[in-house]
C-alpha positions in Angstrom: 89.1 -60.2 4.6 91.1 -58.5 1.9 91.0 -58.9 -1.8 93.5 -59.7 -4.1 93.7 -58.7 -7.3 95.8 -58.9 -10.6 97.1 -56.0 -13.0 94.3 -55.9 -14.7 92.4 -54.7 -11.4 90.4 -58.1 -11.6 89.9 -60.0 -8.0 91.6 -63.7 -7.9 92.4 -64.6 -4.7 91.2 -64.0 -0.3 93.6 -62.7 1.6 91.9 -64.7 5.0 93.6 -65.3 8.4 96.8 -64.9 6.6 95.8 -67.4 4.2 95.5 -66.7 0.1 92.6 -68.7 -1.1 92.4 -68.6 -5.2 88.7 -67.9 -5.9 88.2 -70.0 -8.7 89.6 -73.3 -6.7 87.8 -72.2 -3.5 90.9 -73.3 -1.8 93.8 -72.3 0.2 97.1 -72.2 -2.1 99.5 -69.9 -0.4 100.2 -68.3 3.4 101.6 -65.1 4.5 103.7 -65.7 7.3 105.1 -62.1 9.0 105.7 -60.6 5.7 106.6 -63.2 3.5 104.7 -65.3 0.8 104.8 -69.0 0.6 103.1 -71.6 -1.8 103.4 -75.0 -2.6 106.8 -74.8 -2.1 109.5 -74.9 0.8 111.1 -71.1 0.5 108.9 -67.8 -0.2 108.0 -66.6 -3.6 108.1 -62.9 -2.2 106.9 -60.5 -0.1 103.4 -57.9 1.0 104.9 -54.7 0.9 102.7 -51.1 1.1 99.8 -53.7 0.0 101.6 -55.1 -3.3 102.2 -58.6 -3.5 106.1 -58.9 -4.4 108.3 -60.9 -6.1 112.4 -61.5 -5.0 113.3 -59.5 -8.1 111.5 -56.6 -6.8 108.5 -56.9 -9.6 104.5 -56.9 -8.8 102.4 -60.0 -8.3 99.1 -59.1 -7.2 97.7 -56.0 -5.5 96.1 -56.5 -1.6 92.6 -54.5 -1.4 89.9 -54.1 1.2 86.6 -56.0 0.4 83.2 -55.2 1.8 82.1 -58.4 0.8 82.8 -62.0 2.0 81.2 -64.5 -0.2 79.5 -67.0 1.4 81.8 -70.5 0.4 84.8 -68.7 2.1 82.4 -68.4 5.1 81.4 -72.2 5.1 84.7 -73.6 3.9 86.9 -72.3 7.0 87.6 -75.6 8.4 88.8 -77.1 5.3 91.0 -74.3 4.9 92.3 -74.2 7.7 93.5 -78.3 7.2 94.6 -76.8 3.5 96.8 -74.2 5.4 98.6 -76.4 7.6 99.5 -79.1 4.5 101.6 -75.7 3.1 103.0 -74.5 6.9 104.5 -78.4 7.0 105.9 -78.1 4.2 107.8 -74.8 4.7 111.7 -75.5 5.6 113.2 -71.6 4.6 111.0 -68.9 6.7 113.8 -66.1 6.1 112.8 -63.4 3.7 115.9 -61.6 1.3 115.8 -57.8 1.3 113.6 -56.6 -1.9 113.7 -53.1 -3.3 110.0 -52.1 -5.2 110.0 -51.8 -8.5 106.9 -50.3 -10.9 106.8 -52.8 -13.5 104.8 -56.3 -13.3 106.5 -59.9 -13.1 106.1 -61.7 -16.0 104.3 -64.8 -14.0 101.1 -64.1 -12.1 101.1 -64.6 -8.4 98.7 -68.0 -8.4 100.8 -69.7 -11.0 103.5 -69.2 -8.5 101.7 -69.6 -5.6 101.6 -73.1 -7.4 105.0 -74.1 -8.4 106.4 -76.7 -6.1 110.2 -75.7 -6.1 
C-alpha cells in the first residue's frame, strides 16, 4: 500500500490494488488503470508519473509515497472496495491517456475534488 499525499505533505488518500481510497470517506473514489487516473467520471483526470499524481495540463495533484503502515479499516473494508471499484471501472468509456509533459508548479484543484467530478 502506498500513501498519497497533498502539497502540503499531508496523507489523504490509499493507493490499494490500484485503487485510490480517500481516507476521510474510507472509500474507493478513483482507479489507476496502466498509468492513467480515473474518477467518477468516464475519461482520466491524469496521469502517475515518477510517483506524482498528474494532471492533463502537466501540473501536480498529489504525491505517491511508501507507507509502513496499513490502518486497520482499509484492512477490513477490502470487499466493499472492491464492489466500490468496479461501480467506477463500469463507468469508464475513454481508457486512452494524452501525452503530458511535467511541470513544477501545483494545479489549482486538489486531486480528491477531481477524483470527484462526474464529467
Amino acid at each position: 500500500m502506498k500513501c498519497i499525499t497533498d502539497r502540503e505533505n499531508i496523507v489523504i488518500a490509499y493507493l490499494h490494488n490500484m485503487m485510490i481510497i480517500d481516507l476521510m470517506q474510507k472509500k474507493v473514489i478513483g482507479l489507476v488503470i496502466g498509468n492513467c487516473v480515473f474518477g467518477k467520471g468516464k475519461d482520466p483526470i491524469g496521469k502517475i508519473i515518477n510517483n506524482t499524481f498528474l494532471h492533463f495540463s502537466g501540473e501536480k495533484l498529489a504525491l505517491l509515497k511508501e507507507e509502513t503502515h496499513t490502518p486497520d479499516s482499509i484492512k477490513l473494508q477490502e470487499k466493499d472496495f472492491i464492489i466500490e471499484a468496479w461501480i467506477i471501472l463500469k463507468n469508464v468509456q475513454n481508457h486512452t491517456c494524452i501525452w503530458i509533459e511535467e511541470k513544477n508548479n501545483w494545479h489549482e484543484n486538489d486531486l480528491l475534488c477531481l477524483l470527484q467530478q462526474e464529467k
